[in-house]
N, C-alpha and C positions, 0 to 999 in steps of 0.2 A: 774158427781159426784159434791154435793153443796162442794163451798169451807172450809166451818167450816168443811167437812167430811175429804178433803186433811189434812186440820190444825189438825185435829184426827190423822190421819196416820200419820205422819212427829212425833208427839208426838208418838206414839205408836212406831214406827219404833225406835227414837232416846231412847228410853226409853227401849223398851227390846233388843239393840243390843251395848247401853250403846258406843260409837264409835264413837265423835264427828269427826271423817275425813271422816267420811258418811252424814256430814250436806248439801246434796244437796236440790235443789228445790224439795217439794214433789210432785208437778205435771212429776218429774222424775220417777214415781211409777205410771203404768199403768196398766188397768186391762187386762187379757189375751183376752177380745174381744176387746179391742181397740189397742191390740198388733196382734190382725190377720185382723183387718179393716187396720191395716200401713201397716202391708203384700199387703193383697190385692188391697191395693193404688198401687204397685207395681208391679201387677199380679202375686202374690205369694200367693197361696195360701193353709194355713194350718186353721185349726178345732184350736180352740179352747182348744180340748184335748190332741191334738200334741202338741202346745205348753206347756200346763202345764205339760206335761210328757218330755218336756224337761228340765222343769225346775225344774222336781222330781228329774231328774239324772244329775240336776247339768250343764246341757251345756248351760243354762240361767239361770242368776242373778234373784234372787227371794225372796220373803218375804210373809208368809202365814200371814193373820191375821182379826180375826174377821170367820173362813170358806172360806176366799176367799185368792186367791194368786195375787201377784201383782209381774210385773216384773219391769225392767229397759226401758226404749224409747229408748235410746240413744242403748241398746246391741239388739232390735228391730233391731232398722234404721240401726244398722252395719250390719245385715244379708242381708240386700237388697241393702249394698252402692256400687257403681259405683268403680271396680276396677281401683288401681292407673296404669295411662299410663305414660312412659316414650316416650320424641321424642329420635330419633336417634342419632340426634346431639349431646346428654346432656349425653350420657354413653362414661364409659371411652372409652380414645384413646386406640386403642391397644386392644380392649379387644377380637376383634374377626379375628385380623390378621392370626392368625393360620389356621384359616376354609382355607382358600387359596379363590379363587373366581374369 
């Protein structure tokens, strides 16, 4: 997408949702194939239609406009982020005395 077309959305977005604490980057607004090509950067892989039918029902952030929907990168890349590990070390003391062992 040319960037005077981002500076359209970013305007359209702040404009019909009237909500300056949503002034993020507009390249945070992706389109749903470049939201299933980060999928599948990751081996995940969903259509194009799965996502925007996630993001009909709401379980991704989203913004229809012009016919096309766009969602957020960053609620993308949290579907595919690397869950957090704890070492052993770093949990409380005590926590698992009771298991006996």
């Amino acid at each position: 997408m040319a960037l005077n077309t981002y500076a359209a959305l970013q305007t359209a977005i702040l404009t019909t949702l009237n909500r300056p604490e949503l002034t993020t980057d507009v390249v945070d607004w992706i389109t749903l194939a470049e939201a299933a090509d980060i999928l599948a950067a990751s081996n995940v892989h969903f259509t194009t239609e799965t996502i925007g039918g996630w993001a009909r029902a709401g379980r991704l952030q989203s913004i229809k406009l012009g016919g096309r929907r766009f969602v957020r990168r960053g609620k993308v890349r949290a579907l595919v982020a690397a869950p957090r590990r704890v070492r052993a070390e770093d949990v409380q003391p005590g926590l698992f005395e009771d298991l006996g062992g």
